[in-house]
C-alpha positions in Angstrom: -48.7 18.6 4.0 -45.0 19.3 3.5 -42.0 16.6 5.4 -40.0 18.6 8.2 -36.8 19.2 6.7 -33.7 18.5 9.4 -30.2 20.3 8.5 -27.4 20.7 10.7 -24.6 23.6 10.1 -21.0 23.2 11.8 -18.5 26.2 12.5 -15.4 24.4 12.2 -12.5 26.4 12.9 -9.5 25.6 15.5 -8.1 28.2 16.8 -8.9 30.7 14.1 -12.2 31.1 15.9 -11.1 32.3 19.1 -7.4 33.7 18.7 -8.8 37.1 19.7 -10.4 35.9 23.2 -8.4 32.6 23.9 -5.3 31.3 25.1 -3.9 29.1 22.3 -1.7 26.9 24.4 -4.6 25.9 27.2 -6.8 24.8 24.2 -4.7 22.4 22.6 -6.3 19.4 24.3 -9.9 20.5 23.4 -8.2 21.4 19.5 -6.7 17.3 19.9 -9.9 16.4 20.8 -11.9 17.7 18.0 -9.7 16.4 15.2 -10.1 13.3 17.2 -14.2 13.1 17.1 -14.5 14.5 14.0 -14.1 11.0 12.5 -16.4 9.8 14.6 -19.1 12.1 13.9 -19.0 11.8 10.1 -19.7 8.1 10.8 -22.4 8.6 13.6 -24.0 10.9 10.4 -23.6 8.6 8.1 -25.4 5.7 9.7 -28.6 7.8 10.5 -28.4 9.1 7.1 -27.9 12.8 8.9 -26.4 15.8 5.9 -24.3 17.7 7.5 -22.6 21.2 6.4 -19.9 21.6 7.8 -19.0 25.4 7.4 -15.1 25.7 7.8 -12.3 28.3 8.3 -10.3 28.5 4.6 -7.0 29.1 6.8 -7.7 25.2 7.6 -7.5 24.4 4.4 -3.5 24.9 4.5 -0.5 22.5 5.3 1.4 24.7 7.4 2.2 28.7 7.7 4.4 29.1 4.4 0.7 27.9 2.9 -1.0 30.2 4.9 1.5 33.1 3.9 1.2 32.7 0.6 -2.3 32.6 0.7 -3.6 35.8 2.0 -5.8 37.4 0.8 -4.7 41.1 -1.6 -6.7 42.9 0.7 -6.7 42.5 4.0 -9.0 43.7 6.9 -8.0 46.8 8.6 -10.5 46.2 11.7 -10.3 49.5 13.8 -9.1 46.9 16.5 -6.2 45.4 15.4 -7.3 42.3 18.1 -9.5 40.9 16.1 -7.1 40.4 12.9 -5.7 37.0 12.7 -2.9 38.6 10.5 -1.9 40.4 13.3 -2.3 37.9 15.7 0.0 35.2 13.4 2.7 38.1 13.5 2.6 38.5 17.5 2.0 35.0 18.2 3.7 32.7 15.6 2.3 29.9 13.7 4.9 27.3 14.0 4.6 23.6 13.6 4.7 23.2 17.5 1.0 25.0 16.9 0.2 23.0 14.3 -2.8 21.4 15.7 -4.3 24.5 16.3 -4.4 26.5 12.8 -4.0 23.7 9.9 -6.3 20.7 9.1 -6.0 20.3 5.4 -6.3 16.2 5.4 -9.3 16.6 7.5 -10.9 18.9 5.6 -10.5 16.6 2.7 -12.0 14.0 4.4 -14.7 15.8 5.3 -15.2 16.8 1.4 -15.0 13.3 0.5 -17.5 11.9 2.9 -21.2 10.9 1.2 -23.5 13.0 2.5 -21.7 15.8 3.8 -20.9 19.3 2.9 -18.1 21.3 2.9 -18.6 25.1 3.3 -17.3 27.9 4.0 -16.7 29.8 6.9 -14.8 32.6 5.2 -10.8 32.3 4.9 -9.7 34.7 8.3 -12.6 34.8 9.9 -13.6 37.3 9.1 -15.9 39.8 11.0 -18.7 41.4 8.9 -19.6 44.3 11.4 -16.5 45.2 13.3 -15.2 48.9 12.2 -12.9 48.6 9.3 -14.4 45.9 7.3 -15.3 46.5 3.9 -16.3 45.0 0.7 -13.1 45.0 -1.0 -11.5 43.1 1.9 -14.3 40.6 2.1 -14.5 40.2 -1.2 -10.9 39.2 -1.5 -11.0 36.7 1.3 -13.6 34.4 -0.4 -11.8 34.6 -4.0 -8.7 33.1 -1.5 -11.7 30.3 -0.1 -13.0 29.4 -3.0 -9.7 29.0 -4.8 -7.8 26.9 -1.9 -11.2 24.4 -2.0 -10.7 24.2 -6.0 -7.0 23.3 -5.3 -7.4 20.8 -2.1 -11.1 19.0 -3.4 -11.9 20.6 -6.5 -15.3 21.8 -5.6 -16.5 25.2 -5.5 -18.2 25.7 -2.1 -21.9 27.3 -2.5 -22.6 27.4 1.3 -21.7 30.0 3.7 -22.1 30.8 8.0 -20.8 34.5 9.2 -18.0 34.0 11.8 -19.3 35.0 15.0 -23.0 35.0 13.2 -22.2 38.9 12.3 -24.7 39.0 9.4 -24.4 41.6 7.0 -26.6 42.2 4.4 -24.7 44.1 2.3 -22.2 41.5 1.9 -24.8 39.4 0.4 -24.2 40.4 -3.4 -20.5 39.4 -2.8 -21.3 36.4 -1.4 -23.2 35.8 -4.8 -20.9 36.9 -6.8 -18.5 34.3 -5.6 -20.4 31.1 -5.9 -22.1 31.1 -3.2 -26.0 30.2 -2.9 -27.1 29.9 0.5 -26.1 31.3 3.8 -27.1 30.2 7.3 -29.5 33.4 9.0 -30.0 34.3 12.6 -32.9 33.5 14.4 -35.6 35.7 14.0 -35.7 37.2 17.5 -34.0 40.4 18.9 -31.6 38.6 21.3 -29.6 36.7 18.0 -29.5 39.4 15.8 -26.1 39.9 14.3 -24.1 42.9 16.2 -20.3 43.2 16.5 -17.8 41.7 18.7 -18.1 44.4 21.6 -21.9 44.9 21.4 -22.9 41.8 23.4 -25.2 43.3 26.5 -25.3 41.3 29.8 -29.1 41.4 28.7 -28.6 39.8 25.2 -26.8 36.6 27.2 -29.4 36.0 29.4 -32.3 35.4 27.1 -29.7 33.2 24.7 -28.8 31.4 27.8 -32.1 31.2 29.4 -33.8 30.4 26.0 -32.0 26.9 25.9 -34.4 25.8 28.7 -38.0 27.4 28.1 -39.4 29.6 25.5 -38.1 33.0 25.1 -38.5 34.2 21.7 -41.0 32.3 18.4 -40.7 29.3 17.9 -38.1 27.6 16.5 -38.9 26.0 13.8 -40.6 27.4 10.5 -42.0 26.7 7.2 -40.9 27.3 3.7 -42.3 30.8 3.2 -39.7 31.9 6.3 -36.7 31.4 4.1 -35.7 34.7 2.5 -35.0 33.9 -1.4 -33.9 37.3 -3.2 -32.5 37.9 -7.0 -28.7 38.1 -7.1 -28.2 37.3 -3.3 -28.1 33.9 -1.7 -30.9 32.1 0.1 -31.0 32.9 3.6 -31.7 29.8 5.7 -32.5 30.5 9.5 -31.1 29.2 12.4 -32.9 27.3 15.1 -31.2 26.6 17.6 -27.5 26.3 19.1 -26.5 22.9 20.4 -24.7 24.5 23.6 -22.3 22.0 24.6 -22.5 19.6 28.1 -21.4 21.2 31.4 -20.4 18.5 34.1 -21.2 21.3 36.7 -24.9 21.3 36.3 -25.8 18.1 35.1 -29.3 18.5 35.6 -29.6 21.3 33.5 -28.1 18.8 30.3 -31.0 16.7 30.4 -34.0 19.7 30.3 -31.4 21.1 26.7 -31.6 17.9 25.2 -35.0 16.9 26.3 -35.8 21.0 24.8 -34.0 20.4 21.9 -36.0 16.5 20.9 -39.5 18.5 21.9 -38.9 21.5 18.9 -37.6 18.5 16.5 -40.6 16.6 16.9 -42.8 19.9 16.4 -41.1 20.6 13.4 -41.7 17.1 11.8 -45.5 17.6 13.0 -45.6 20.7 11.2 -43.3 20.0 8.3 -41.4 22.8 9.1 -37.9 23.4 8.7 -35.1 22.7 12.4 -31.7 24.3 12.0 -29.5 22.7 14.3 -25.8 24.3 14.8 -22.7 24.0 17.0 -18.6 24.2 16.3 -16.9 20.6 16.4 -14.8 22.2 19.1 -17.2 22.7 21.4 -17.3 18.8 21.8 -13.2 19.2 22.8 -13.9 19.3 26.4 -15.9 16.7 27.2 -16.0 14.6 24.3 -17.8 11.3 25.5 -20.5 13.3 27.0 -21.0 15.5 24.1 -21.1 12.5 21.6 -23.4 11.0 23.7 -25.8 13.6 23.7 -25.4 13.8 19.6 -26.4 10.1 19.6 -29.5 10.7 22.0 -30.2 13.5 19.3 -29.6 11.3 15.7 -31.5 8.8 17.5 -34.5 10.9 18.2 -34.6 12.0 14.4 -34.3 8.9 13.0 -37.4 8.0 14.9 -39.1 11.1 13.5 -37.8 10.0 9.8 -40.0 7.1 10.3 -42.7 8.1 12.2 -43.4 11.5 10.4 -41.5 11.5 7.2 -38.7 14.0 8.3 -35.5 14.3 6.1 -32.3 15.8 6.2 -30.5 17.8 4.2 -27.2 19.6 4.3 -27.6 23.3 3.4 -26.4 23.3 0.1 -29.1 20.3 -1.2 -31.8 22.6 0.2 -30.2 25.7 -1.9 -30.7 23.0 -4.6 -33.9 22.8 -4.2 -35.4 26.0 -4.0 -33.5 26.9 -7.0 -34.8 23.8 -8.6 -38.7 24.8 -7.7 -37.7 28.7 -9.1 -36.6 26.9 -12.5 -39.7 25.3 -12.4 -42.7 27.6 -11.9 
């Protein structure tokens, strides 16, 4: 029977993640924070031998807003609303060094490059949204020549991994996607409630079964085998999610225990099965309670390490397991 497989897939991204629906200035202690744990995650990984992709915002790849000016894309999206362009929102709001912390992390991002056993990815350059109105190809395919260019410069690595902002999954953006490098993109669960949809499309309904599938079962099961990762000829693979790490909440501390205990119970099923468990979060989501948070990330490294030994589980970043696939193509 086959190992379970472990990977993890972080949306790093600052402020360029939520410029359209938060205020910049209240967030700079949770954007402090993150840079601040970030460190202390890679080594957490590194000591349980945990690959990690770590999907991030291109516009983090530059040393201040001259960089960032100079780097735009030649096409540029012209969403129907203009809120959801971080162009427009740099013009309105600025993108001085007093905001610094919020929009530019290229020393980080190089240390996350340079760290054994992780991988940087990409997260697109803007941000951008792959099924708001006024998206196209053209823009899309502009933004990643930008991404893929800035990581040559600032690690000289071509990125081959990639996670949709906002998990607005397009597929007819995945020939682009291939035709810039990259050979695997994180998927949305296979349930109705996480398929991809646009910004404004969210239903009270939708958030209830994401919200109340975090404590019991509301859709398949979370894990899955081999044969559940979509492998197609000039696209990338398409690697499922499992399951969103939601972050702790002080106010209902009993509920934090029944997630985490949730979130151990579908690892351990996986490694019984030798199935494939896509765990994902953003770094920022640690920002607000960042003791908590890393707590519950050691209770979680902990609990596969024990499955590592007790059922042969591995872990590997998404690009390894693009790797591999490709390498068992080659072969038969």
């Amino acid at each position: 029977m086959p190992k379970g497989c472990f990977t993890i897939s972080l949306d790093f991204e600052l402020h360029w993640g939520v410029f359209d629906k938060r205020d910049r200035k209240m967030r700079e202690p949770v954007y402090r924070n993150t840079l601040a744990l970030i460190p202390r995650m890679l080594d957490l990984f590194a000591e349980h031998e945990i690959g990690v992709t770590w999907a991030t915002v291109g516009s983090l790849f530059c040393a201040n807003r001259e960089e960032w000016y100079a780097s735009q894309p030649e096409h540029l999206p012209q969403y129907v609303q203009e809120k959801y362009s971080p162009y427009v929102f740099a013009e309105q709001h600025g993108l001085g060094d007093d905001v610094h912390w919020a929009h530019f992390a290229p020393e980080m991002v190089k240390r996350i490059a340079g760290y054994a056993g992780q991988e940087l990815a990409t997260h697109t350059f803007s941000h951008y949204y792959c099924l708001e109105q006024g998206q196209t190809l053209e823009a899309f395919s502009a933004d990643l020549a930008v991404v893929q260019k800035l990581a040559l410069e600032l690690t000289g690595a071509t990125l081959k991994s990639l996670v949709f902002p906002r998990n607005q999954f397009n597929h007819d953006y995945m020939a682009v996607c291939h035709q810039h490098g990259i050979q695997i993109i994180r998927s949305n669960p296979n349930v109705w409630f996480w398929t991809g949809i646009g910004n404004d499309d969210t239903t009270l309904l939708r958030r209830l079964f994401r919200t109340g599938d975090v404590f019991v079962p509301t859709g398949p099961r979370s894990s899955y085998a081999a044969a559940a990762i979509t492998i197609k000829e000039d696209e990338p693979i398409a690697l499922p999610a499992s399951r969103l790490l939601r972050q702790y909440d002080d106010r209902y501390s009993f509920t934090n225990a029944i997630r985490i205990s949730r979130i151990k119970s579908e690892m351990t099923k996986a490694a019984r099965l030798g199935e494939y468990y896509h765990l994902w979060w953003h770094p920022e989501n640690f920002g607000a309670t960042p003791e908590a948070c890393m707590l519950e990330l050691s209770q979680l490294v902990q609990h596969y390490t024990w499955l590592r030994n007790e059922y042969g589980m591995h872990s590997k970043t998404m690009g390894q397991i693009a790797t591999t696939f490709m390498e068992g193509a080659i072969r038969s």
